[in-house]
N, C-alpha and C positions, 0 to 999 in steps of 0.2 A: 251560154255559148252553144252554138248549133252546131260545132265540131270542135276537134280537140286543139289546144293551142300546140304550136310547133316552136323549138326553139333548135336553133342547131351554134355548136358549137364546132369552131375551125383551128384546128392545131399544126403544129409543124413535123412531128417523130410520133410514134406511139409510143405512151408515159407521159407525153403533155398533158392530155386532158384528163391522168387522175393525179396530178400534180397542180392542177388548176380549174379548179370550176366546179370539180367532181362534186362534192356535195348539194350545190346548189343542181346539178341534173340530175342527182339521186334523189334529192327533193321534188323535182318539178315531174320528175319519172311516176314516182311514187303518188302525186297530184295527178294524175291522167294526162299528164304534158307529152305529147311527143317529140324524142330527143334523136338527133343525128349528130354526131362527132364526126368530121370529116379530117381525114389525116393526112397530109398532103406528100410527105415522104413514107419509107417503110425503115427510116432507121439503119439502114443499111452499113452507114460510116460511125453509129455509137461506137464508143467501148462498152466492155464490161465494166461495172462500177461497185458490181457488189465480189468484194473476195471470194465467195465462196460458190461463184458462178464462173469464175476465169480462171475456165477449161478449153483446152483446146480443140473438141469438140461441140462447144457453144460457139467459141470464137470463130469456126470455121463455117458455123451452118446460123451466122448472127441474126440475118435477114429471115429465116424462118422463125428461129427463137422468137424473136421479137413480134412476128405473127401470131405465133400462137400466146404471147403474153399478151397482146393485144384483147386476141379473143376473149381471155379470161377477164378480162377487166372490163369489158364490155357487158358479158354476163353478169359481173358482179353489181356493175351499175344500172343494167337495166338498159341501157340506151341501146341504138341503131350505131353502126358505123361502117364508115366506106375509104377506103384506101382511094388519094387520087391520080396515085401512078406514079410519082413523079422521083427521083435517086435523091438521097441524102451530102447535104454539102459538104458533112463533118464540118467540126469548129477551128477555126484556123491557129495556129498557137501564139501568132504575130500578125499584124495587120500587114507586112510586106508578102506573107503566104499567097499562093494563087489557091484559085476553088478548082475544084477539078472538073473538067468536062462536061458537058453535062448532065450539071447537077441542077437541083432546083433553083439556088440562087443566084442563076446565071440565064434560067431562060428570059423571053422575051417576056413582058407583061401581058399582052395579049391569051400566047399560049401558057402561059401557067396560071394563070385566069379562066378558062374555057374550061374546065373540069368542073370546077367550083362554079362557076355560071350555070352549067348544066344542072348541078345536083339543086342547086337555089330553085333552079325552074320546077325542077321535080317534085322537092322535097316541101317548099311552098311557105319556107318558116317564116314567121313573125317577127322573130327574134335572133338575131347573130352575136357571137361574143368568141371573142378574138385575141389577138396582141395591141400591144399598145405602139405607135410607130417607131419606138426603139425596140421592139421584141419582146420586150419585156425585160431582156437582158440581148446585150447585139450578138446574136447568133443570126449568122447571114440567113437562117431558113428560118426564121422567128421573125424576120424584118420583113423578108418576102411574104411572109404569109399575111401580115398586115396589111401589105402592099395589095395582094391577089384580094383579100377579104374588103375591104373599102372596094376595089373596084366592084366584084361581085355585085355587091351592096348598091351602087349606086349604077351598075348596066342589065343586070337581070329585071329591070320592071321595063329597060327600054326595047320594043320590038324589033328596032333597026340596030339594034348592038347584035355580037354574037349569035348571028344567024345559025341554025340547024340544030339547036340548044334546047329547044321543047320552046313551051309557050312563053312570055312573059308572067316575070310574078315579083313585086315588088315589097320587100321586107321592111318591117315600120320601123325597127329601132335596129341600133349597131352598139356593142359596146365594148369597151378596153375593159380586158382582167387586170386588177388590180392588188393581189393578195400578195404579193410580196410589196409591201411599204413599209418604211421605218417605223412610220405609228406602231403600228401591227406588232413589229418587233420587239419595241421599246416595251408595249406593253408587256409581254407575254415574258421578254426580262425579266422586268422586275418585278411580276409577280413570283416568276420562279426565285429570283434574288432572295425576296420578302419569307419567304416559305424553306430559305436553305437549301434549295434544287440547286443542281450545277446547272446552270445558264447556259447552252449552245449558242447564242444571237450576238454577242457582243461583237464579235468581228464584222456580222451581217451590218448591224448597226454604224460600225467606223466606215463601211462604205457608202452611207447616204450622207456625210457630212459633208461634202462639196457639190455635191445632186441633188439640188434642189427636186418638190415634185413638179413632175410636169403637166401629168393630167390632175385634175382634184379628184376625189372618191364621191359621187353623185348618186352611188345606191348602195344600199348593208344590205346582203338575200340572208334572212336568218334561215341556216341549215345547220346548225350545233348537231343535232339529234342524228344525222346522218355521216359526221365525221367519221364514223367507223365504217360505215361502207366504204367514204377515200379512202380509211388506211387500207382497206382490204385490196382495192385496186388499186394504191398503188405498189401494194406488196404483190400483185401479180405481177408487175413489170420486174420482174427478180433480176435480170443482168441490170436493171440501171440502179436498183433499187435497194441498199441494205439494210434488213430489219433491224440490225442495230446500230444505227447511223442517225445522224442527230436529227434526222425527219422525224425521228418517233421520241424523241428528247421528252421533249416535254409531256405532261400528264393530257391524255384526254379530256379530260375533267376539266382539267384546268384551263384549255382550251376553251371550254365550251361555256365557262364562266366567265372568261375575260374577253375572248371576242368571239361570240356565237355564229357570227356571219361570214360571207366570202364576199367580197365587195369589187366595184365597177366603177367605169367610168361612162357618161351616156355621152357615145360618139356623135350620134347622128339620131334625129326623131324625126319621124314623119307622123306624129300624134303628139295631142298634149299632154303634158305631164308636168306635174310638179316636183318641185328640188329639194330636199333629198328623198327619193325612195326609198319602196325593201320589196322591192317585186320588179322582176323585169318586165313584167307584160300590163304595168298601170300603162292606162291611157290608150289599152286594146278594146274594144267594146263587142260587140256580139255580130255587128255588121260587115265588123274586118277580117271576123274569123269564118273561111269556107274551107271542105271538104278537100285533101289531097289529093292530089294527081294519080299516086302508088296506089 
């Protein structure tokens, strides 16, 4: 390659993206990949989630907190990341809730699009990996951000779309994170079952038994070797995050034995490739890859 491949990764809060993906861009960091996480709220309406952060001076100054947890995790994985302005919807606790004002998942598609078209023009990536178009779970700013990322995806190569946005630059693949599946689950059960571990997953499990899956899983990125870097980012998200919470249940090890990978689904190719992968950027060749804009 005549320059370095680009992959950017588009989230909803900061702690999505070391809750999802993280290994495979500590990976791809670590390979000379250049990485951008682009974050589309700043977190603003989380809670605190970990008990021994919900202080009332965290609580009160959340929207920094959460900045500077950011930053650490970003350090920690190596990547680039950009805030893209936009207020957090919080989670409604009933579907009759209204969203408040606004917030992200209430603007227009155009404008909550136009930040994320810009950074595409800029940033120049190859490769996008996103939500899946239920969010991955329906959180209104997890749905949007699917929403704004396919758009992106498919107006940033057009020069009469979003004018005043830098140049055209048109991304070859898109893909849905996948790492919360039942498969996933099941296994990592009963291996822990098999072994005498207390199992955290089984209630995870009784909720994919009337949801079927939607997307298939169309790429495994082995990153085992770097699941320590997630946990470490995502233990810098410390208000959302508690170290002794059933994210960290299960053994490392064991982890890294039963399912080594963090897996996709391939949205959209503008290159050939074949079915199933373990690399997001097969079917990138050396002609496709040119020099940043930054």
């Amino acid at each position: 390659m005549t320059a370095p491949l680009r992959l950017m990764a588009v989230h909803a809060h900061p702690d999505d993206e070391s809750s999802k993906g993280a290994a495979t861009m500590a990976r791809y960091v670590r390979e000379g990949v250049e990485v951008l996480v682009c974050t589309l709220t700043g977190g603003e309406r989380g809670s605190v989630l970990n008990p021994k952060m919900d202080r009332p001076e965290i609580v009160a100054n959340i929207a920094e907190v959460r900045r500077a947890e950011m930053d650490r995790a970003r350090e920690i994985l190596g990547v680039q990341q950009r805030f893209m302005g936009f207020i957090d919807s919080g989670l409604p606790e009933n579907e009759d809730e209204e969203l408040p004002e606004g917030c992200f998942a209430l603007q227009k598609l155009e404008d909550a699009s136009r930040p994320l078209v810009a950074a595409v023009r800029e940033f120049r990536p190859h490769v996008i990996i996103t939500y899946d178009d239920d969010g991955g779970y329906p959180h209104p700013d997890h749905i949007m951000t699917n929403r704004v990322s396919v758009e992106a995806f498919e107006a940033a190569g057009d020069p009469d779309r979003y004018p005043g946005t830098g140049d055209p630059w048109q991304p070859l693949k898109l893909y849905y994170q996948m790492g919360f599946t039942k498969e996933r689950f099941e296994a990592l059960h009963e291996a822990m079952t098999e072994r005498g571990l207390g199992s955290p997953y089984a209630d995870w499990i009784s909720r994919w038994e009337d949801r079927p899956a939607k997307w298939p899983v169309t790429t495994r990125v082995p990153c085992g070797e770097y699941f320590d870097i997630r946990d470490e980012a995502l233990k810098a998200h410390a208000t959302q995050v508690d170290p002794d919470s059933w994210w960290f249940v299960c053994p490392r090890e064991l982890q890294q034995e039963i399912w080594p990978t963090e897996d996709y689904h391939l949205a959209r190719s503008l290159v050939d490739t074949e079915l199933p992968e373990d690399d997001l950027f097969v079917g990138i060749h050396a002609e496709d890859v040119s020099p940043a804009c930054h």
